[in-house]
N, C-alpha and C positions, 0 to 999 in steps of 0.2 A: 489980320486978314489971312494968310497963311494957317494961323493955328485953326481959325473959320473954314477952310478949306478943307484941312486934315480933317477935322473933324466929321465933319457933310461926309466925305469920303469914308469913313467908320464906322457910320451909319450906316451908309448904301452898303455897304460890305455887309454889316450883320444883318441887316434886314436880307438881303437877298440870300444868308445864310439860312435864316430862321426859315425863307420860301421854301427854299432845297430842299431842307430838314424835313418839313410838313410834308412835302411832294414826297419823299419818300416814306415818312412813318404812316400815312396816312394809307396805304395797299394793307402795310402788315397788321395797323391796327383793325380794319375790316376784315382782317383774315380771324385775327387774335379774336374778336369781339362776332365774328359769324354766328347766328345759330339755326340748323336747321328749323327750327319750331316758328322762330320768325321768318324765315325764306319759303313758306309752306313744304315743306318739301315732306317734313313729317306727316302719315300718315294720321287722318280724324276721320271720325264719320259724328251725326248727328239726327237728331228726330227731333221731327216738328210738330207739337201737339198743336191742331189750329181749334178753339171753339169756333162756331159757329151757327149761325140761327137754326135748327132743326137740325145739327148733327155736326159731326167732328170730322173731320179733317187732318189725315198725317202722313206728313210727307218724310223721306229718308232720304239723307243726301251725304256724301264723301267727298273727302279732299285725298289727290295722292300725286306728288309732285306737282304742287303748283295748279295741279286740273280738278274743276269740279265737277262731279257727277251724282246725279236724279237716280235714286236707285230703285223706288219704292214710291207708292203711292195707294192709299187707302180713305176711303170715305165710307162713315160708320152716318146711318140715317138713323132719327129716331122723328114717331110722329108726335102731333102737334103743333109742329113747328116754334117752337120756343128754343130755347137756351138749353143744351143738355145740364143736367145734375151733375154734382161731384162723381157720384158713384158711375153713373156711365161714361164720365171722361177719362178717367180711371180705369174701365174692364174694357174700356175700345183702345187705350194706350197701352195695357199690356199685354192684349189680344194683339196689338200691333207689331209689338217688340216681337213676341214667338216668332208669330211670321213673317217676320222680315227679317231674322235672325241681328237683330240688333240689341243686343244684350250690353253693349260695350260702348254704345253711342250716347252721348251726351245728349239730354232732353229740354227743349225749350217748349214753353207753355206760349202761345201766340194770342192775345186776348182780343177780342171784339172792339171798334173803335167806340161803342157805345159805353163800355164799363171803363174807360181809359178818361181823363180827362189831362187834354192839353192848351196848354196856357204858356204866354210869351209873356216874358220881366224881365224887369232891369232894375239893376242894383249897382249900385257906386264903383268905381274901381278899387275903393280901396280894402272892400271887401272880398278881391281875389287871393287875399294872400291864407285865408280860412272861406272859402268859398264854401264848402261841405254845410260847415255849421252854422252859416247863415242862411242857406237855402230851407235848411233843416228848421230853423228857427221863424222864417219868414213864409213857409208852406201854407198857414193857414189865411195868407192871406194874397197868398195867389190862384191856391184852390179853397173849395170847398172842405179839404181835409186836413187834418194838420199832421206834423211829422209821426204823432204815434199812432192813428188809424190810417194810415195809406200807406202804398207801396208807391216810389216811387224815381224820380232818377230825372237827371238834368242834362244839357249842353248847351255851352255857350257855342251862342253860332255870330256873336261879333262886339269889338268896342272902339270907339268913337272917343277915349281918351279921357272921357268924363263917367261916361257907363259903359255897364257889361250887359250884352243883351243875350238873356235866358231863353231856351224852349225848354219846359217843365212835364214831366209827363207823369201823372198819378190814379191810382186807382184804390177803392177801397179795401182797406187790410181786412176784414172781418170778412167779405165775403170770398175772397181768393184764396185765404186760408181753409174754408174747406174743401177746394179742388184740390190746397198742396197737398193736404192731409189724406186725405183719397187717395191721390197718387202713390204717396209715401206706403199708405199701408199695403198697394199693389204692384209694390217693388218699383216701383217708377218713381225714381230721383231728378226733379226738377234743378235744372245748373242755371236755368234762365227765364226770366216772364217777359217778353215782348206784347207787341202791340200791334195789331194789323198793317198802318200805314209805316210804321219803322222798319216792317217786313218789308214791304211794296219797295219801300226806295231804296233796303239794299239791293234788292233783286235788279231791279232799273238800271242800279249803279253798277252791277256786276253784267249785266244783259250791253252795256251801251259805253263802259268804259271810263266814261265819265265823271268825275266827283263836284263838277257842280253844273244843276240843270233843276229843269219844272217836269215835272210828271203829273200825268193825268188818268185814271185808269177810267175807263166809260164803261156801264152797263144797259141794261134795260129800264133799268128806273132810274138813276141815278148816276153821280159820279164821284171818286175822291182821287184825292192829290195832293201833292206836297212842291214844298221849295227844299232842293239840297244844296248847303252851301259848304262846298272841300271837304265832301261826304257826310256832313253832318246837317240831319231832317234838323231845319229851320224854322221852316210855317205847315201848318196842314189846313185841307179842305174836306169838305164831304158835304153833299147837297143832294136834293131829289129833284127832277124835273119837275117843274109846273105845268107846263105847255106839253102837247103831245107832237109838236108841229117840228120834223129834224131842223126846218131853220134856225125857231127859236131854242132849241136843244143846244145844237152848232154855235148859237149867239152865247149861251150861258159859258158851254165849255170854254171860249173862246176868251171871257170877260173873267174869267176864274183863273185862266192861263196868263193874261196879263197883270191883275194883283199880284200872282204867285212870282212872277217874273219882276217885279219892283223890287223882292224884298233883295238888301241891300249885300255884293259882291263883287267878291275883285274881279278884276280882266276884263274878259267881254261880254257881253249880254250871255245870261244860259241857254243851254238848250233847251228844247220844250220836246218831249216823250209822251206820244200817246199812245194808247194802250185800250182793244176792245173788248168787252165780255161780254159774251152770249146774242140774241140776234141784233146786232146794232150796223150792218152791213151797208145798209140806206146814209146812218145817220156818220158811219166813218169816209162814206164817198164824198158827202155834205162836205166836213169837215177839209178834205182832200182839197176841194173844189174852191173853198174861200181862201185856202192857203194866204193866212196868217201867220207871219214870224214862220224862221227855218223848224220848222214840226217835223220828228220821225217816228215813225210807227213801228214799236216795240214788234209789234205781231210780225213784221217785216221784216227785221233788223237781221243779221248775223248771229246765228244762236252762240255763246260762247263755254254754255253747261252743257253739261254730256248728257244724255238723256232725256233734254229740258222737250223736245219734240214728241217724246214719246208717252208723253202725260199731261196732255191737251186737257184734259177737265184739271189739272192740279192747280188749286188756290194760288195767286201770287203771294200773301202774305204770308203762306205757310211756305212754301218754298222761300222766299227771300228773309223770314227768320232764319231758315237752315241757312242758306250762305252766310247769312251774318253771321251765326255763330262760330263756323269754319275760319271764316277771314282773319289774318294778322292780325290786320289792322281795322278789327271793329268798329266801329263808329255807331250802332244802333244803339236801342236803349235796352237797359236792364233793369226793371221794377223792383228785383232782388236787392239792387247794390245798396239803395235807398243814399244814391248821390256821392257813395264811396267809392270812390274810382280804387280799380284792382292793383295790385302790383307787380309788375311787369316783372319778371323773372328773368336773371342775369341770363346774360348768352353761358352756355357749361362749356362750348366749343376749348376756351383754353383750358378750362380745368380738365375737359378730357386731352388734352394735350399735354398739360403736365405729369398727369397721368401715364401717358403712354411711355413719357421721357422716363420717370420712376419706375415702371414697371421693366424697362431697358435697363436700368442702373441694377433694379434686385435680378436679372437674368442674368447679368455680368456678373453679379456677387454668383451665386447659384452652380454659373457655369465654367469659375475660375476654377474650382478644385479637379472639376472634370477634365477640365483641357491640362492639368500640371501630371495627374493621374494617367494620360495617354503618353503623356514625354516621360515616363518613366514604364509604361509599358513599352513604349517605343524603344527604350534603352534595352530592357529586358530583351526584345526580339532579336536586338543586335546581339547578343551577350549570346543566345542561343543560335543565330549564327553561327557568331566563331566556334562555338561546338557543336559543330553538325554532323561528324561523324559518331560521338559520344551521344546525341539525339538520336543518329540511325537506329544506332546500338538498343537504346532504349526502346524506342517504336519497335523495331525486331522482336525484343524480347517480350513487348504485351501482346504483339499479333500472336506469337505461339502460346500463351495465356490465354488466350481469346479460345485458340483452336484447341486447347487441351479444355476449358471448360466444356465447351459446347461437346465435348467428345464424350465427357464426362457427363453432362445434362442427356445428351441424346443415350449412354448405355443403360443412365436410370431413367429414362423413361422409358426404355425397352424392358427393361426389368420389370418396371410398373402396371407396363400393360399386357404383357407378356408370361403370364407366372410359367411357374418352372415345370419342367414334366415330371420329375418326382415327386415336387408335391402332390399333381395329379394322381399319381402311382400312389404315392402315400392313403392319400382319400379314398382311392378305390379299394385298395388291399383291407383299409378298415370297413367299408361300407359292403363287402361282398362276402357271403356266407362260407363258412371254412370246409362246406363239401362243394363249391362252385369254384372254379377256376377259367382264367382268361389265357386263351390262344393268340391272343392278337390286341394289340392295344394301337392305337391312330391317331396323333391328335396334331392335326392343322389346321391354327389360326385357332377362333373361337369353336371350333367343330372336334367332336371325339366321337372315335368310332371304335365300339366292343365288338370281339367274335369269342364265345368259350360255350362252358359247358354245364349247366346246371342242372340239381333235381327235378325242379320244375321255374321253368324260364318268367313266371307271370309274378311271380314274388321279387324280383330283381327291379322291376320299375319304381315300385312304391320307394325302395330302398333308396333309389337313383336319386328320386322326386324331392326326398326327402333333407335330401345332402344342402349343404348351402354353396359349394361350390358349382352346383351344376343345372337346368333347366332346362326345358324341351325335350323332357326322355321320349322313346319313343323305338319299338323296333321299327327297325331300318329292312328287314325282309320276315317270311312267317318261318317260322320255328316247327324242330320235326324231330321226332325220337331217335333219339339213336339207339336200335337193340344191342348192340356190340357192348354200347356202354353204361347203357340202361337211362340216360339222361339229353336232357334237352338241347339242343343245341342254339344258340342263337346269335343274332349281330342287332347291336341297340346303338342308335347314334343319341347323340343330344348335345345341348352347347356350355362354355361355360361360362359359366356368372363373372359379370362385370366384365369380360372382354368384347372389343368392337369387332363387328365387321369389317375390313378393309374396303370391300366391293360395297358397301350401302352406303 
């Protein structure tokens, strides 16, 4: 009994150890395992190529901290009204990028519900543990296509412990393949092929919060809609009014909202989201007025996309593929993956923490020699201290080095620019005729000024002109005989070569 005792007691000890333990690893392992890309925090943006009957549709939308926003919006018409061609889904997708400067956005192709075929199955349990290649394998006999012509992609939306219940979504491979190839050759790289109603219920799902509810979207002709169950499209609908009557219109929505509303989820009954397009004003009052089941009216609701107000004509399905693609946590379909789920990319948050730790470790390598190199400069400075008068000594001795250079620098460049007045004297004595003589000779700065006495004064210029030390000859007053002497008298300034002006 005792050792029964002890024991119970050993337990509740480690058990309430292991709680502790958890309580506490479990903050740092969210910190350790964080990564921006799943927290949206990381910046995306995205283009929505929407086909559509007579013309294309494309929408541009961003994620940047957690917010979305509508950046863009474009509608390319083509007559006829049929289905655009590859080649103009192609020159209105890359006519779009230009202009919308989305060169860097991730592009999804949004296909019409009429080229899409979706289909609900069930397959055994115990064929979850290779789900992929039994879908793959069981294709043709859930559609019309089998794994190697279709494009196509799955989600289980529930099991019941015996089966797994499919929503299958396919289209044919041979004819989508020449819009990829279009695309491809006009620089437009397809990441994604959705489907109109997959678009519709991310949007619904990001418009309203909610991950499971009925949506309804009403037109003029028509209406579609889905069942989302913990964000995954379930069931769909699409129907055309028979009756032109808003009651009987009102009765169908109504009768389409409660199927949708059956198919099978946890909690509490969903919510039901309706949604109007184009004049249906009469027939959404109708709908108000019977108020069945808690109904809310998307067009009503709180907008929660940035922009989503400002692009009243833009498609839900083309918008609500773009959010889907932005989202973490995707849930739409991908006709690309053909049922291969992607794989999730580890969080890097610790590896860039590891990272920063090593790159700290090789800083400390780095900047150990630096720091041991100042403690021996630092020593040195004391060392020069203690002889600070034998430093005076020293300093002393190069400042007067200083001042004998510059003494010596400034007398040759006096020299240099300055020539000497013998030279002068020299050049003239050779350049002047040996029956001319000079009375007076002047020379300040670049300026020389002659006064003397020659046969004839006008033979003296060329002389002058001639010299390479000198330039500007010129008599400096007119010239006059001297009878006493028989010869010219004259005063010739001019400047000399290569010296400056001071005053210019």
């Amino acid at each position: 009994m005792v050792r029964s005792i002890a024991l119970n007691r050993v337990v509740e000890a480690s058990s309430t150890m292991i709680t502790g333990l958890k309580k506490a690893v479990t903050p740092l392992w969210r910190i350790l395992t964080f990564s921006p890309a799943d927290e949206t925090i990381a910046p995306a943006s995205c283009l929505c190529v929407g086909i559509e009957q007579g013309g294309v549709a494309v929408t541009h939308a961003s994620r940047f901290l957690s917010r979305y926003h509508l950046k863009g919006y474009r509608k390319y018409d083509f007559s006829g009204g049929n289905y655009p061609k590859p080649g103009e889904v192609a020159s209105s997708a890359a006519h779009a990028v230009r202009e919308m400067r989305a060169g860097r956005a991730d592009i999804v192709l949004s296909l019409p519900k009429q080229w899409v075929v979706v289909k609900a199955a069930e397959l055994p349990v115990s064929a979850t543990e290779n789900l992929s290649a039994v879908v793959s394998y069981e294709l043709d006999r859930f559609t019309p296509f089998s794994a190697d012509e279709a494009l196509y992609d799955y989600r289980v939306v529930g099991e019941n412990g015996e089966k797994i219940s499919l929503l299958i979504a396919a289209a044919k491979a041979a004819q989508l393949n020449g819009y990829l190839s279009a695309l491809k050759e006009a620089g437009v790289r397809v990441a994604r092929v959705s489907f109109d109603l997959s678009g519709v219920s991310s949007l619904y799902r990001s418009l309203s919060g909610e991950d499971t509810f009925v949506f309804m979207e009403v037109g003029n002709e028509g209406f579609r809609g889905g069942a989302v169950v913990e964000g995954i499209l379930a069931k769909t609908v699409s129907s055309d009014f028979e009756r032109p009557e808003d009651n009987s219109r009102a009765a169908a929505v109504e009768e389409e909202m409660d199927s949708l509303a059956s198919v099978p989820g946890k909690g509490a009954p969903p919510k039901r989201l309706l949604s109007f397009r184009g004049s249906t004003a009469a027939l959404k009052e109708r709908l108000k007025q019977r108020g069945r089941g808690a109904v809310r009216i998307v067009d009503e609701m709180e907008k929660r996309i940035g922009g989503f107000g400002e692009f009243r004509e833009i498609p839900s399905a083309s918008a609500g593929a773009a959010m889907d693609m932005l989202m973490p946590d995707s849930r739409g379909f991908d006709l690309l993956r053909k049922g291969i789920a992607r794989r999730e990319h580890a969080p890097f948050a610790l590896t860039a923490l590891l990272l920063l730790v090593m790159t700290a470790l090789i800083g400390v390598y780095l900047l150990m020699p630096i720091k041991i190199e100042n403690r021996r400069l630092h020593e040195i400075e004391k060392q020069i201290a203690l002889r600070k008068k034998e430093v005076m000594a020293v300093e002393d001795l190069k400042r007067q080095i200083d001042a004998l250079q510059r003494e010596i620098a400034l007398v040759g460049t006096f020299r240099n620019e300055q020539p000497l007045s013998l030279n002068i004297l020299k050049e003239l004595t050779i350049i002047m005729p040996p029956t001319s003589w000079l009375t007076r000779v002047r020379i300040a700065g670049p300026q020389v000024n002659l006064e003397g006495y020659a046969p004839s004064a006008t033979v003296l210029i060329p002389k002058l002109e001639a010299s390479r030390s000198f330039r500007k000859v010129e008599f400096s007053s007119p010239t006059f005989r001297d009878a006493r002497q028989n010869m010219d008298r004259f005063q010739i300034k001019m400047e000399l070569e290569g010296v400056k002006n001071e005053k210019q």
